[in-house]
BAPA-206982 format. One record per residue: residue in three letters; chain; x, y, z of N, C-alpha, C in turn. Coordinates in nm, 4 decimals. Atoms other than C-alpha are relative to their C-alpha. Layout:
<atoms>
+-----+-------+----------+----------+----------+----------+----------+----------+----------+----------+----------+
: res : chain :     n.px :     n.py :     n.pz :    ca.px :    ca.py :    ca.pz :     c.px :     c.py :     c.pz :
+-----+-------+----------+----------+----------+----------+----------+----------+----------+----------+----------+
: ALA :     A :        X :        Y :        Z :        X :        Y :        Z :        X :        Y :        Z :
...
+-----+-------+----------+----------+----------+----------+----------+----------+----------+----------+----------+
</atoms>
This chain:
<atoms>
+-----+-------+----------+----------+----------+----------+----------+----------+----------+----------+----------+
: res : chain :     n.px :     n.py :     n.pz :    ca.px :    ca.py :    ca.pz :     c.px :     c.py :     c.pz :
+-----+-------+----------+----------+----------+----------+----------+----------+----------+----------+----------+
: UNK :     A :  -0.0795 :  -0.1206 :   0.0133 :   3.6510 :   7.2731 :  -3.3843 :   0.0065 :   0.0720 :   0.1344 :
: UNK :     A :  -0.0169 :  -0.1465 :  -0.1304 :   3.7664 :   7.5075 :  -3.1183 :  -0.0276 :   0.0795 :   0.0136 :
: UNK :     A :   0.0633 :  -0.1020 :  -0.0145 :   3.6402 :   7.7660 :  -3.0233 :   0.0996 :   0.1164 :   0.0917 :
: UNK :     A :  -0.0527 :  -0.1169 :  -0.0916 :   3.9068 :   8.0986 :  -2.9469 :  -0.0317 :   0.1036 :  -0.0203 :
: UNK :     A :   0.0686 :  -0.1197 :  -0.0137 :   3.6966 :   8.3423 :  -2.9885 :  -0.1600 :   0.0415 :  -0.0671 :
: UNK :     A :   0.1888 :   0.0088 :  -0.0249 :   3.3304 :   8.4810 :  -3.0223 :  -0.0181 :  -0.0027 :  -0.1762 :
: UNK :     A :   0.0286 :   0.0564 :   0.1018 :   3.4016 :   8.4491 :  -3.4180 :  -0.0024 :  -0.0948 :  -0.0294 :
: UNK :     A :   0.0407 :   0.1693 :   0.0378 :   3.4195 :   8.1067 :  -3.3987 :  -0.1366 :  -0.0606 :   0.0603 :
: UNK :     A :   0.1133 :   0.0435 :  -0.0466 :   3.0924 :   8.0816 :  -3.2403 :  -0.1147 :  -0.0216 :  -0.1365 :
: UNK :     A :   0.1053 :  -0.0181 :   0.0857 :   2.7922 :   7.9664 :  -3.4950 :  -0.0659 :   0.1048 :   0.0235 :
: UNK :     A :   0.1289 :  -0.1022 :  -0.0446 :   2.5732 :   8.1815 :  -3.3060 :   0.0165 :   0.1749 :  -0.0667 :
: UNK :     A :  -0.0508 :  -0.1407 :   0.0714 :   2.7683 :   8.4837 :  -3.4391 :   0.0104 :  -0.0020 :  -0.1066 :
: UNK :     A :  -0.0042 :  -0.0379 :   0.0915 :   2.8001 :   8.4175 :  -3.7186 :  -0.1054 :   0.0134 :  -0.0885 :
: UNK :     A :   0.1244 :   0.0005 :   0.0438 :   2.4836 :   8.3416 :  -3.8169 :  -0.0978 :   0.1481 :   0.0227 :
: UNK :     A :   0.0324 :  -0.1374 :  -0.0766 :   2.4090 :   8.6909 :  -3.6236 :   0.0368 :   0.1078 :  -0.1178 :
: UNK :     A :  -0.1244 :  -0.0491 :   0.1064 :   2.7053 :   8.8260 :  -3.8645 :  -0.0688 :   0.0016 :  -0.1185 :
: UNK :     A :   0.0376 :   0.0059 :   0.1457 :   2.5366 :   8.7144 :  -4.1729 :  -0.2130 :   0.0825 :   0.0284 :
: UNK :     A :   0.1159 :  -0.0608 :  -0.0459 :   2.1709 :   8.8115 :  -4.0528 :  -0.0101 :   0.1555 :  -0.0196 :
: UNK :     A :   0.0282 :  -0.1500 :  -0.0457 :   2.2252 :   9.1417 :  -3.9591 :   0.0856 :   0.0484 :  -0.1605 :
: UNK :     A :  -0.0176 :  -0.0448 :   0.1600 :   2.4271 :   9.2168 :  -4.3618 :  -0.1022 :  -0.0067 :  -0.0917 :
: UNK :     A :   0.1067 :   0.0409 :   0.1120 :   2.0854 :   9.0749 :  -4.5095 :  -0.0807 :   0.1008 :   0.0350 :
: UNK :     A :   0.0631 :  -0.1362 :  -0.0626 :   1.9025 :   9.3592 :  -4.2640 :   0.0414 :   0.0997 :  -0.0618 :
: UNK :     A :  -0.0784 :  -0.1046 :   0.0535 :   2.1654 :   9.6047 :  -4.3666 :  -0.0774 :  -0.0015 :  -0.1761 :
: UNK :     A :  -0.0095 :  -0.0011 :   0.1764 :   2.1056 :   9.5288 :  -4.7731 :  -0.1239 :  -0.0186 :  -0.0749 :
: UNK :     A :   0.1387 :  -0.0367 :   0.0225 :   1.7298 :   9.4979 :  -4.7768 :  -0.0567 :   0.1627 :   0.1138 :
: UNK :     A :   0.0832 :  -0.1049 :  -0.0148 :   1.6664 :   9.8241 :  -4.5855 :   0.0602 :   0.1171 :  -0.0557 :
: UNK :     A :  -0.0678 :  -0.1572 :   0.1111 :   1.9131 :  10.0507 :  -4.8264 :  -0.1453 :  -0.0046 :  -0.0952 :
: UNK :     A :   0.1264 :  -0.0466 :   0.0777 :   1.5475 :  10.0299 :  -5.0137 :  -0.0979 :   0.0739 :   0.1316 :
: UNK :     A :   0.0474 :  -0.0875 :  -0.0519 :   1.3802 :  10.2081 :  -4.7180 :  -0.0117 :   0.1194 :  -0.0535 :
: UNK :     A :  -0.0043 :  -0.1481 :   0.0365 :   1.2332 :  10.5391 :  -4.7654 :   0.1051 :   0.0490 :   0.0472 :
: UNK :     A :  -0.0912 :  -0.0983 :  -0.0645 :   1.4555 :  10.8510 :  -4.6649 :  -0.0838 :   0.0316 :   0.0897 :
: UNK :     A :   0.0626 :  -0.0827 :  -0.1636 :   1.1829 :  10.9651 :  -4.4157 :   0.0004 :  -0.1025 :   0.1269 :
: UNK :     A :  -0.0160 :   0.0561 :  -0.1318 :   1.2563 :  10.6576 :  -4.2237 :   0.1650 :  -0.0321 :   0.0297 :
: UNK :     A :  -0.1124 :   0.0361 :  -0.0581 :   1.5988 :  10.6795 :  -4.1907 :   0.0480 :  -0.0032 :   0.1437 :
: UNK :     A :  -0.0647 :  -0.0349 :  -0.1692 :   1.6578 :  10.8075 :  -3.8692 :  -0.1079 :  -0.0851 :   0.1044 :
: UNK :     A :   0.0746 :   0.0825 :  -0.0385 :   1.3801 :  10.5834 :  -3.7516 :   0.0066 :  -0.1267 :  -0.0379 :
: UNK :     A :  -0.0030 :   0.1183 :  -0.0250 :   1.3165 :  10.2335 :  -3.8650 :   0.1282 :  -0.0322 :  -0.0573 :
: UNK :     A :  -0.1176 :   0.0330 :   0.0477 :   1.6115 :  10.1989 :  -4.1029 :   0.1544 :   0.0103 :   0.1147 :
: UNK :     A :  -0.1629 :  -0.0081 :  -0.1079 :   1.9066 :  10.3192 :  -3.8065 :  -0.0627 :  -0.1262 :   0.0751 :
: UNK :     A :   0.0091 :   0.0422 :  -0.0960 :   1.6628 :  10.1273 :  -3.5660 :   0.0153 :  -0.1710 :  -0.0660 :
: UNK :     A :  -0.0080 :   0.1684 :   0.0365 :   1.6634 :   9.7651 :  -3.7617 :   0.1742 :  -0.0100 :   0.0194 :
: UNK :     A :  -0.1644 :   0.0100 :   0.0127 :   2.0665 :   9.8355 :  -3.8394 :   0.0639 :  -0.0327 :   0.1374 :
: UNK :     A :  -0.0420 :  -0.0122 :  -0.1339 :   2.1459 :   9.9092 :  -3.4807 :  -0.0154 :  -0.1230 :   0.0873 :
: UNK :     A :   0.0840 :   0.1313 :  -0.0952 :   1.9044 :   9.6005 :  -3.3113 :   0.1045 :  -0.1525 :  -0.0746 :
: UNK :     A :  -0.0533 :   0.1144 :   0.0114 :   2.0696 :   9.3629 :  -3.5463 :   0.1551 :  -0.0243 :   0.0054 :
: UNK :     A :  -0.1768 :  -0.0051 :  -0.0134 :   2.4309 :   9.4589 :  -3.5210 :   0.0237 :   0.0072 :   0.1623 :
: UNK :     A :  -0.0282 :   0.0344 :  -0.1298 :   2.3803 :   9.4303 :  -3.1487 :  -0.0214 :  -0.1025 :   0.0246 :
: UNK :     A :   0.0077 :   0.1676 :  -0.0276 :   2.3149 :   9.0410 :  -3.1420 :   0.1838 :  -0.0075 :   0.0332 :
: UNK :     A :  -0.1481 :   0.0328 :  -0.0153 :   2.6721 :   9.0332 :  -3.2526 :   0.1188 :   0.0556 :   0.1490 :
: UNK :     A :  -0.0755 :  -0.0599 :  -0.0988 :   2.8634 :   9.2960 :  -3.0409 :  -0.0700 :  -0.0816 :   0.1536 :
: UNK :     A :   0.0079 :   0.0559 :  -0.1483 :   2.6797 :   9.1677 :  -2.7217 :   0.0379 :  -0.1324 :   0.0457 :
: UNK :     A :  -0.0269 :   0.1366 :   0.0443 :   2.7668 :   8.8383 :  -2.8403 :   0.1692 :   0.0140 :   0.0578 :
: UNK :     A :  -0.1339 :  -0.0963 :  -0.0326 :   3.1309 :   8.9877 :  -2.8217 :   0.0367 :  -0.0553 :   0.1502 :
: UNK :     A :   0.0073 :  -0.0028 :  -0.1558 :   3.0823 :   9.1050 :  -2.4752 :  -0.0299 :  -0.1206 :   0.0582 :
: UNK :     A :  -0.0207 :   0.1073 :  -0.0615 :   2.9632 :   8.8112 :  -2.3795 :   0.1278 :  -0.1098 :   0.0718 :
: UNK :     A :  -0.1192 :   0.0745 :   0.0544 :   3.2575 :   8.6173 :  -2.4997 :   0.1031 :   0.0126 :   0.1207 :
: UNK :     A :  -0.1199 :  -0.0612 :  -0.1070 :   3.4844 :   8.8227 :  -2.2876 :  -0.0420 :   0.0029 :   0.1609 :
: UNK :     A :   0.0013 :  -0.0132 :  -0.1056 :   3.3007 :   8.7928 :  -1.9846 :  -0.0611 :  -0.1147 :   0.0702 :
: UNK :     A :   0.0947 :   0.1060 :  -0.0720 :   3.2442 :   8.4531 :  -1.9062 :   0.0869 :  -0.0470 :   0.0984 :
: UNK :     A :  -0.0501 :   0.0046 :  -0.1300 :   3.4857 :   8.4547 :  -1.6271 :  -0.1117 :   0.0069 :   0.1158 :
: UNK :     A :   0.0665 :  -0.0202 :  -0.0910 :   3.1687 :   8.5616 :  -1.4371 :  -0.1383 :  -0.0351 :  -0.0233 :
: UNK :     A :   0.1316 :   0.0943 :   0.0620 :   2.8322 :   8.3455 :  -1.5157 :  -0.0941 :   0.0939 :  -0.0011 :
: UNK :     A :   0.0695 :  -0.1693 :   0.0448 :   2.6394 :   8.6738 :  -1.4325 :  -0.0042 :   0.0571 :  -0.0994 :
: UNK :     A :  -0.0276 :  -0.0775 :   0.0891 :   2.7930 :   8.9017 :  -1.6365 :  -0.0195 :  -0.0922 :  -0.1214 :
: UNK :     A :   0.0285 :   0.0411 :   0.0607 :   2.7901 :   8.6468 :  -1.9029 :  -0.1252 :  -0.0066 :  -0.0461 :
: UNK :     A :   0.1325 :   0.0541 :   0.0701 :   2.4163 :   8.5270 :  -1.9124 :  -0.0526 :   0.1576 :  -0.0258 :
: UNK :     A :   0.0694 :  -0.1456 :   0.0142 :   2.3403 :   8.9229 :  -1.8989 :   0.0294 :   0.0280 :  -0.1204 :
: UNK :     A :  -0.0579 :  -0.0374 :   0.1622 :   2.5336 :   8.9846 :  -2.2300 :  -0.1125 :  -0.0730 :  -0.0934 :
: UNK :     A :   0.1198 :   0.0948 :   0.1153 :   2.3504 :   8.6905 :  -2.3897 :  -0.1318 :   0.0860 :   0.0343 :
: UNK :     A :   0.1323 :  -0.0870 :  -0.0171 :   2.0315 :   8.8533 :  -2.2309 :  -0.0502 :   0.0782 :  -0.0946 :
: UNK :     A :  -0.0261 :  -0.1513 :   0.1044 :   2.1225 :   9.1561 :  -2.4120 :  -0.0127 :  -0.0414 :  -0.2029 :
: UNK :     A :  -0.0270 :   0.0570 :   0.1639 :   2.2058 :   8.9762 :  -2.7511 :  -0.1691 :  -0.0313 :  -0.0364 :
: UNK :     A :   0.1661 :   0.0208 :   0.0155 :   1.8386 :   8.7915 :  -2.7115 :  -0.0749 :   0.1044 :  -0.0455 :
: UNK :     A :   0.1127 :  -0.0988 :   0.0015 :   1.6749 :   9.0911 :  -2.6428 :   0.0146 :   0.1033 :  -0.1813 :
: UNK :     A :  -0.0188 :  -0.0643 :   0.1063 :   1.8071 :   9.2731 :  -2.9663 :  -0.0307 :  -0.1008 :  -0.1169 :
: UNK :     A :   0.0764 :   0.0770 :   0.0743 :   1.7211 :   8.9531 :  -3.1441 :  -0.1043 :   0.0472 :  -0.0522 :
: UNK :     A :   0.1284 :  -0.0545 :  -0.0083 :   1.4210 :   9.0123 :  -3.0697 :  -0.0654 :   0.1470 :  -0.0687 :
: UNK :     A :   0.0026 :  -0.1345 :   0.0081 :   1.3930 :   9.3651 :  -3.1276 :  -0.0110 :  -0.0302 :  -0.1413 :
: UNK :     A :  -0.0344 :  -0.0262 :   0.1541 :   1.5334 :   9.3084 :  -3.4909 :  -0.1668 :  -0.0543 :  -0.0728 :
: UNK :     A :   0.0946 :   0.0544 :   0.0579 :   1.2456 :   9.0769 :  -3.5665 :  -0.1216 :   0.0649 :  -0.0057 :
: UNK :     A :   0.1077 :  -0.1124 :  -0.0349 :   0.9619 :   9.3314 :  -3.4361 :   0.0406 :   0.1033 :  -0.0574 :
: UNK :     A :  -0.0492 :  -0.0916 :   0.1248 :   1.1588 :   9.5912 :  -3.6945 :  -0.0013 :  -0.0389 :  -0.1478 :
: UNK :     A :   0.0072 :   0.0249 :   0.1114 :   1.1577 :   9.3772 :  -3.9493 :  -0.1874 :  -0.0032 :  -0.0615 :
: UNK :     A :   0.1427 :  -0.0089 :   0.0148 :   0.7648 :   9.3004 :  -3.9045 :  -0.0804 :   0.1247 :   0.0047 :
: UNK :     A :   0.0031 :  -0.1584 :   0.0484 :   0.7118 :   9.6802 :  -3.9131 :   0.0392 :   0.0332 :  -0.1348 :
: UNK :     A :  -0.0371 :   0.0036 :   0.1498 :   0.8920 :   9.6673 :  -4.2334 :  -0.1492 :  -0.0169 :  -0.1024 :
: UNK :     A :   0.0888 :   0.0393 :   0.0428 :   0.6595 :   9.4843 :  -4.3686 :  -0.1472 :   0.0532 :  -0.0504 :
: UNK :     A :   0.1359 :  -0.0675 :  -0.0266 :   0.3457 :   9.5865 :  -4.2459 :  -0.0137 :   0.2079 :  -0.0806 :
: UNK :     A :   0.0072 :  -0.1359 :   0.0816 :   0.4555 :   9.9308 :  -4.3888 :  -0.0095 :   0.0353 :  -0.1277 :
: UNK :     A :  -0.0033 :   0.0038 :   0.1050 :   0.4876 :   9.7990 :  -4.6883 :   0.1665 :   0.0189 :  -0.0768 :
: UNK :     A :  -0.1408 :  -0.0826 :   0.0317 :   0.8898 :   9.9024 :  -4.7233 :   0.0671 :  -0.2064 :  -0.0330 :
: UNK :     A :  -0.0602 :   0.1096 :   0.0153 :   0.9644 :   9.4978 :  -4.7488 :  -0.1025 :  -0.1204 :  -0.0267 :
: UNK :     A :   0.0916 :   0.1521 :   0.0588 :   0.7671 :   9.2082 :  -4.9099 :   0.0268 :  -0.1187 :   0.0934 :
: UNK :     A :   0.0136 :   0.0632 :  -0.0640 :   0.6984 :   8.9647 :  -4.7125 :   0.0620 :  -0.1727 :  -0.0317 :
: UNK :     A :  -0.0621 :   0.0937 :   0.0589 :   0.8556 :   8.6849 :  -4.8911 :   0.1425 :   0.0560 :   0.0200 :
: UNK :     A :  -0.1076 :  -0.0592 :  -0.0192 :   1.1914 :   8.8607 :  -4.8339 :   0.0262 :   0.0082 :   0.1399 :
: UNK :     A :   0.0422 :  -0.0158 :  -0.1232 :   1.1226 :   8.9270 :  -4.4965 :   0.0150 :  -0.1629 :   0.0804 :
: UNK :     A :   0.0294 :   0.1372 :  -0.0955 :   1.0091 :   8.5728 :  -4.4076 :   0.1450 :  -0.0558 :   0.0603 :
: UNK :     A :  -0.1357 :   0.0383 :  -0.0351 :   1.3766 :   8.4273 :  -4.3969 :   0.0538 :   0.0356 :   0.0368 :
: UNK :     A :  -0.1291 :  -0.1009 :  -0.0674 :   1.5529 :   8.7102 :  -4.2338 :  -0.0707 :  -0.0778 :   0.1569 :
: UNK :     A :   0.0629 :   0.0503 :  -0.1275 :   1.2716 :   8.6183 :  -3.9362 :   0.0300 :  -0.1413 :   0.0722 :
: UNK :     A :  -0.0539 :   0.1680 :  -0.0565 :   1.3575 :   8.2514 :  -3.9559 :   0.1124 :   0.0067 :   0.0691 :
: UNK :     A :  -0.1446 :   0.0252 :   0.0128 :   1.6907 :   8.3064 :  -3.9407 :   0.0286 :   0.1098 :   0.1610 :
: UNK :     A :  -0.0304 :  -0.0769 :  -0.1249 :   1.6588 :   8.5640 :  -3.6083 :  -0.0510 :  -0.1486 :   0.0974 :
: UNK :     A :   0.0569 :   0.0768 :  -0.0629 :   1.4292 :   8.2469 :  -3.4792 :   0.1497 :  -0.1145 :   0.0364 :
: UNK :     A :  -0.0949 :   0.0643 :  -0.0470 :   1.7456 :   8.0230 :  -3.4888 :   0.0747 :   0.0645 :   0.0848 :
: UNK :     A :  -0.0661 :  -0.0375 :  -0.0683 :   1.9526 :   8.2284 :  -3.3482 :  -0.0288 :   0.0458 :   0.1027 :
: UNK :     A :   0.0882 :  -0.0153 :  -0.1552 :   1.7190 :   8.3195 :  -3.0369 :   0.0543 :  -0.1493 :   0.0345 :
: UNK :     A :   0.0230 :   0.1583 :  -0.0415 :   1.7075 :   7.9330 :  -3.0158 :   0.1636 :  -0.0508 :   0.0930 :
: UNK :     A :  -0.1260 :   0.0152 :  -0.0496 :   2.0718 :   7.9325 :  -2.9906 :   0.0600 :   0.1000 :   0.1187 :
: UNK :     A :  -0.0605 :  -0.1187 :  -0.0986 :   2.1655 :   8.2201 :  -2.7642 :  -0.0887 :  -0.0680 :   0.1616 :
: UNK :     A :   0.0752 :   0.0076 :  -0.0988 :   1.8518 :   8.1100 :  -2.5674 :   0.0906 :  -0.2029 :   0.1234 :
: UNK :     A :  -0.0548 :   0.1243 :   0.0024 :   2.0354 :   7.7344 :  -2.5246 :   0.1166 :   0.0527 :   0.0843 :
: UNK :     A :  -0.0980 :  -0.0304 :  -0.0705 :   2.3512 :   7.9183 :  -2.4017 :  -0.0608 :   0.0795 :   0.1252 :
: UNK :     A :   0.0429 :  -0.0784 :  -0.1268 :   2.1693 :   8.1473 :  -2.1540 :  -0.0154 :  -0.1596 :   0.1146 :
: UNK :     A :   0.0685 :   0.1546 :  -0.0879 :   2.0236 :   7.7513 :  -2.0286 :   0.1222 :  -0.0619 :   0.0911 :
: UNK :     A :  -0.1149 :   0.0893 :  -0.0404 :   2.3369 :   7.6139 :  -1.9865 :   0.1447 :   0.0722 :  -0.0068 :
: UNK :     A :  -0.1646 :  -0.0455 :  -0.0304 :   2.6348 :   7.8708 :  -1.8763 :   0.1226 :  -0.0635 :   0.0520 :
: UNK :     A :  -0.1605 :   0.1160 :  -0.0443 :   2.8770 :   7.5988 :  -1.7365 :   0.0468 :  -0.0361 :  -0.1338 :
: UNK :     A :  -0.0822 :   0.0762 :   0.0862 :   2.9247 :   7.4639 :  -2.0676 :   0.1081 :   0.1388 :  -0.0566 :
: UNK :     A :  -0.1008 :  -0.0732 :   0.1019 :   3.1201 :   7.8248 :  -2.2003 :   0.0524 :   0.0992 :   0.1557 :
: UNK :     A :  -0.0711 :  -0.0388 :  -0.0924 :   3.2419 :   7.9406 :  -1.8176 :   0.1199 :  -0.0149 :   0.0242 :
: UNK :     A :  -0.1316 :   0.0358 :  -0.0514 :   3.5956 :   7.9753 :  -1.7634 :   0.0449 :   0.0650 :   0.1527 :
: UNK :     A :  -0.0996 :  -0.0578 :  -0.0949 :   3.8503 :   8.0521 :  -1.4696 :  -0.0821 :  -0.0312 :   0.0961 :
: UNK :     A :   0.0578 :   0.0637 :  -0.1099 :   3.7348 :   8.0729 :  -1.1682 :  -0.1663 :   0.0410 :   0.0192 :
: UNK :     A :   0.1409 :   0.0364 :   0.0359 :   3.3783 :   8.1381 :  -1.2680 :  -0.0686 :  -0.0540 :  -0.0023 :
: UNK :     A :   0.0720 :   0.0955 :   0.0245 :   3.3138 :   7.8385 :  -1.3073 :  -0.0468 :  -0.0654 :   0.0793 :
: UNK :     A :   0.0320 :   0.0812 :  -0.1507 :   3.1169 :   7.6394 :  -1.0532 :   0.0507 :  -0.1198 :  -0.0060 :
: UNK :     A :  -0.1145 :   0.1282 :  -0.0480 :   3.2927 :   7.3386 :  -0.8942 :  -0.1023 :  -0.0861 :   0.0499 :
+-----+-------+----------+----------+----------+----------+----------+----------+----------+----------+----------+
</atoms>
């Protein structure tokens, strides 16, 4: 398949579906953590995607590119160290939990794979010769 745009990427979408399972297990959060862990899980995992985005659009420049992914990683990340707070707080069972974590672990795996190898999604004159 082709790939014209950052929704046709697995990596997003898998990001895409991730971050709705975040969203729909922390509407059971308390109210005293809204403005804390609940915005902060929502926010970390809906930025895989958008930086994902950005990425997309800026791989004219292998820089700017691997920095986006950077960015995506790092909020990976982030989500998974929000979700294990979850937990540990008691606001999410750990059996519920486990698979959201897996499922950030692939998608590190994958983002981390594109950071490895920016020639394969470089266009224009970006691209090294």
């Amino acid at each position: 398949m082709k790939i014209k745009s950052h929704c046709d990427l697995d990596v997003y979408n898998k990001g895409f579906e991730a971050a709705m399972s975040v969203f729909e297990v922390s509407k059971q959060f308390p109210k005293e953590e809204r403005y804390s862990l609940t915005d902060q899980v929502r926010r970390s995992s809906r930025s895989v995607c958008t930086n994902l985005a950005e990425a997309w659009r800026k791989r004219r420049y292998e820089a700017a590119f691997v920095s986006k992914l950077s960015d995506s990683e790092m909020e990976a990340a982030e989500t998974q160290s929000w979700v294990q707070f979850a937990v540990r707080c008691g606001y999410l069972r750990r059996d519920v939990a486990a698979p959201i974590y897996r499922e950030y672990d692939a998608i590190l795996g994958k983002l981390v794979n594109m950071i490895n190898h920016p020639e394969s999604w470089i266009i224009g004159e970006g691209r090294k010769r």
